[in-house]
C-alpha positions as a LaTeX table, in Angstrom:
\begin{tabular}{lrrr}
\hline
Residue & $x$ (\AA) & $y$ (\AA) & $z$ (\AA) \\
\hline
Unk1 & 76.32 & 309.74 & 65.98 \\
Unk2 & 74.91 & 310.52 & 69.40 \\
Unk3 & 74.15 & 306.91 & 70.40 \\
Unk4 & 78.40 & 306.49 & 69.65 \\
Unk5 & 79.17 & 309.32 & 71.74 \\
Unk6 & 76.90 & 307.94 & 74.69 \\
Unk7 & 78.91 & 304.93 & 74.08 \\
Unk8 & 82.27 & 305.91 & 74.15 \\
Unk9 & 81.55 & 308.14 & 77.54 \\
Unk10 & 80.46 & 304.67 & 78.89 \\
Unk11 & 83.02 & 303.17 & 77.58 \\
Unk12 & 85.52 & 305.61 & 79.50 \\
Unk13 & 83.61 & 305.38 & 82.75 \\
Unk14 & 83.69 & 301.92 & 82.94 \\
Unk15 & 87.36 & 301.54 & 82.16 \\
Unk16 & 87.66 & 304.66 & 85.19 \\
Unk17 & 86.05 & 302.42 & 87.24 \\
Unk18 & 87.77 & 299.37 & 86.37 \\
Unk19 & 91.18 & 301.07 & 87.38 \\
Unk20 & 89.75 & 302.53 & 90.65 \\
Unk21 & 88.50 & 299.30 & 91.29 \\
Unk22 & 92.27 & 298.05 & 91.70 \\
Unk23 & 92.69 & 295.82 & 94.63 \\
Unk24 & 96.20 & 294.11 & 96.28 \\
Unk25 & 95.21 & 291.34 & 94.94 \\
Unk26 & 94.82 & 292.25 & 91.51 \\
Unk27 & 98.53 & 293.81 & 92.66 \\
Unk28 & 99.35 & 290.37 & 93.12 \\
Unk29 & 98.80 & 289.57 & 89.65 \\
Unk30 & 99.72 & 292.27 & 87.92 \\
Unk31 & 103.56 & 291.02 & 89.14 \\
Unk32 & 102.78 & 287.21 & 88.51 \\
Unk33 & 102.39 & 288.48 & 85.00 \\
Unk34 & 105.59 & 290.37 & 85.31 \\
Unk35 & 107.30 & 287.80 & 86.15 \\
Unk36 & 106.41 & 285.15 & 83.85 \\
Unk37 & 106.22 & 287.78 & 81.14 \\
Unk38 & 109.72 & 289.31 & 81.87 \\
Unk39 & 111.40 & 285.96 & 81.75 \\
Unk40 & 110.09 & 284.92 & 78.32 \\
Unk41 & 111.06 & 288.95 & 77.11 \\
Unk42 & 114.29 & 288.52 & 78.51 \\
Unk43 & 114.81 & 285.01 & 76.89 \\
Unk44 & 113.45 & 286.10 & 73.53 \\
Unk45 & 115.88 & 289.28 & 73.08 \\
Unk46 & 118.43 & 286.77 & 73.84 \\
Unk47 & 117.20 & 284.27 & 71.23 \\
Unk48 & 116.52 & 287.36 & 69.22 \\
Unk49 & 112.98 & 286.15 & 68.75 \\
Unk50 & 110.91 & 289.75 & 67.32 \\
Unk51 & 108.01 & 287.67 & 67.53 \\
Unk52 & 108.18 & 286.93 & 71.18 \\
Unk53 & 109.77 & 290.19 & 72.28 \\
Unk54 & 106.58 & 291.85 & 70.67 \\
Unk55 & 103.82 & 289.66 & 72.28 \\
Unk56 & 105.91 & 289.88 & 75.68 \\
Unk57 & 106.57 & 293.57 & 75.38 \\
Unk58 & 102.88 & 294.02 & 74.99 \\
Unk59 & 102.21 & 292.24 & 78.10 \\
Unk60 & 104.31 & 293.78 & 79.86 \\
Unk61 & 103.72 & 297.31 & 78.51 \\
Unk62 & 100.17 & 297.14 & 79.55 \\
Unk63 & 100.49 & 295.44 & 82.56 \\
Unk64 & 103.07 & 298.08 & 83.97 \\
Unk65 & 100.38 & 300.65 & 83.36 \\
Unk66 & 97.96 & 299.43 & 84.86 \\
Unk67 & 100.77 & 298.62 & 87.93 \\
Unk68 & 101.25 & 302.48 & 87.35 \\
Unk69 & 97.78 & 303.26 & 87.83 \\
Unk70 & 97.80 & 301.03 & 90.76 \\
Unk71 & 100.40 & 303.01 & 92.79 \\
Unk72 & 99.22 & 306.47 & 91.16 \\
Unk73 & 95.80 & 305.56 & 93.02 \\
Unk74 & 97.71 & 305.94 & 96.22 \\
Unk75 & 99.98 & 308.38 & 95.61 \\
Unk76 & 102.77 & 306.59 & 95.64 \\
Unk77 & 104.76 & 308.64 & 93.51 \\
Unk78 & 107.58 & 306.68 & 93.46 \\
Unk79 & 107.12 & 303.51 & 92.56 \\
Unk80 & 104.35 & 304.80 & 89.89 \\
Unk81 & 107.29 & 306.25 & 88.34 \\
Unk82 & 109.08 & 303.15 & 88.35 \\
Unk83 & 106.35 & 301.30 & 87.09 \\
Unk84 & 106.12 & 304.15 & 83.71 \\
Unk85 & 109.75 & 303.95 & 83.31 \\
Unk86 & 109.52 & 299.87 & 83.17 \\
Unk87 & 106.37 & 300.50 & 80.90 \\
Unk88 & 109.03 & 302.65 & 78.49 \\
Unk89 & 111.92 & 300.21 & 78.71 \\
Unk90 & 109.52 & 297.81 & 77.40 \\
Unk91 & 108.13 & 299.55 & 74.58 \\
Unk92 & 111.42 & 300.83 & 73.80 \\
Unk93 & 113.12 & 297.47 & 73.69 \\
Unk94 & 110.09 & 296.37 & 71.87 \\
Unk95 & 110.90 & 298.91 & 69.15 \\
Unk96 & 114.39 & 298.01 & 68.96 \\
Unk97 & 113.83 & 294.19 & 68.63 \\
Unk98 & 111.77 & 295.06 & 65.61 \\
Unk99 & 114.03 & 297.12 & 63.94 \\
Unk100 & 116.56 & 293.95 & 64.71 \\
Unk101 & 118.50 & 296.33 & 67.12 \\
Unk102 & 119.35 & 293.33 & 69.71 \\
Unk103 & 122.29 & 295.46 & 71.51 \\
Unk104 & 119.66 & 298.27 & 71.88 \\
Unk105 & 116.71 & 295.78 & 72.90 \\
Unk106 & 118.78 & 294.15 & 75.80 \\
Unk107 & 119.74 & 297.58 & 77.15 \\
Unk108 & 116.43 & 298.62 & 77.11 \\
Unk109 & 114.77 & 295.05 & 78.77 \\
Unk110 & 117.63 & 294.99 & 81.40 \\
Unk111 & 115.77 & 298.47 & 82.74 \\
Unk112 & 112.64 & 296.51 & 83.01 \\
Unk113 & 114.07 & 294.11 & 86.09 \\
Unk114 & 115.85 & 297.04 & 87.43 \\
Unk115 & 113.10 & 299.11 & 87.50 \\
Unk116 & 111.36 & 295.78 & 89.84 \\
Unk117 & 114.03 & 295.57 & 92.01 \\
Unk118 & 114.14 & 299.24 & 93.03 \\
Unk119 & 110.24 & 299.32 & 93.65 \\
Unk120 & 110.69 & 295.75 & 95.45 \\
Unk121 & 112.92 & 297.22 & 97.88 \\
Unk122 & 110.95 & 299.97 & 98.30 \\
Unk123 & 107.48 & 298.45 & 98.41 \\
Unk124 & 107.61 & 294.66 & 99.23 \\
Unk125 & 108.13 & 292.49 & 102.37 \\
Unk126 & 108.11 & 289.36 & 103.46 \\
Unk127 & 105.33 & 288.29 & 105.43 \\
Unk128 & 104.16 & 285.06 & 107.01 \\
Unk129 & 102.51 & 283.85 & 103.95 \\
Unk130 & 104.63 & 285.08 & 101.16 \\
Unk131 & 105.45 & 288.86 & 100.52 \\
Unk132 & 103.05 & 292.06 & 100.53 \\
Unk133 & 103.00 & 295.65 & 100.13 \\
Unk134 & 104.50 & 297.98 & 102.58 \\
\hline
\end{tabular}
């Protein structure tokens, strides 16, 4: 029983290092998963596809949190809060694709890419090599 608890609380501290450790590169990825991600999300609640929507939604549930970590880490308020709502849109249209709500599942993935663009305007510009955090 102890040797689990010493476990878990190293368990904990490396994942609270692992999301300290956050760079703008990892950044980078974190939205080249978004993107490819979104588009195969978006395609599979118009396909109404549960299986895809779930394995997408997953991706992109966890990815936005740790994109939420990544901006709470800097207090950026605002665009962590754009990345949790995206994380919710996801899960939500997630939920609703399983319960074969498709009406309720598009609503909800259409706030993902909304929830990009407003942090993209926000947070992104174009630089000489491609775009990067403002």
């Amino acid at each position: 029983m102890r040797m689990m608890q010493v476990l878990v609380v190293f368990a904990a501290g490396l994942a609270s290092i692992a999301l300290l450790a956050q760079s703008d590169a990892d950044f980078q990825g974190y939205m080249k998963t978004v993107a490819g991600s979104n588009g195969k999300f978006q395609k599979g609640i118009a396909a109404k596809d549960k299986a895809v929507v779930a394995a997408e939604g997953a991706v992109l549930e966890t990815t936005f949190k740790q994109v939420e970590a990544f901006w709470q880490k800097r207090n950026v308020t605002d665009a962590a809060n754009l990345a949790k709502q995206a994380h919710t849109a996801a899960a939500a249209a997630t939920k609703a694709a399983a319960a074969d709500n498709f009406e309720l599942a598009a609503t909800e993935g259409a706030k993902v890419g909304a929830t990009c663009a407003g942090c993209h305007m926000a947070h992104r510009e174009k630089g000489d090599s491609g775009y990067k955090i403002k």
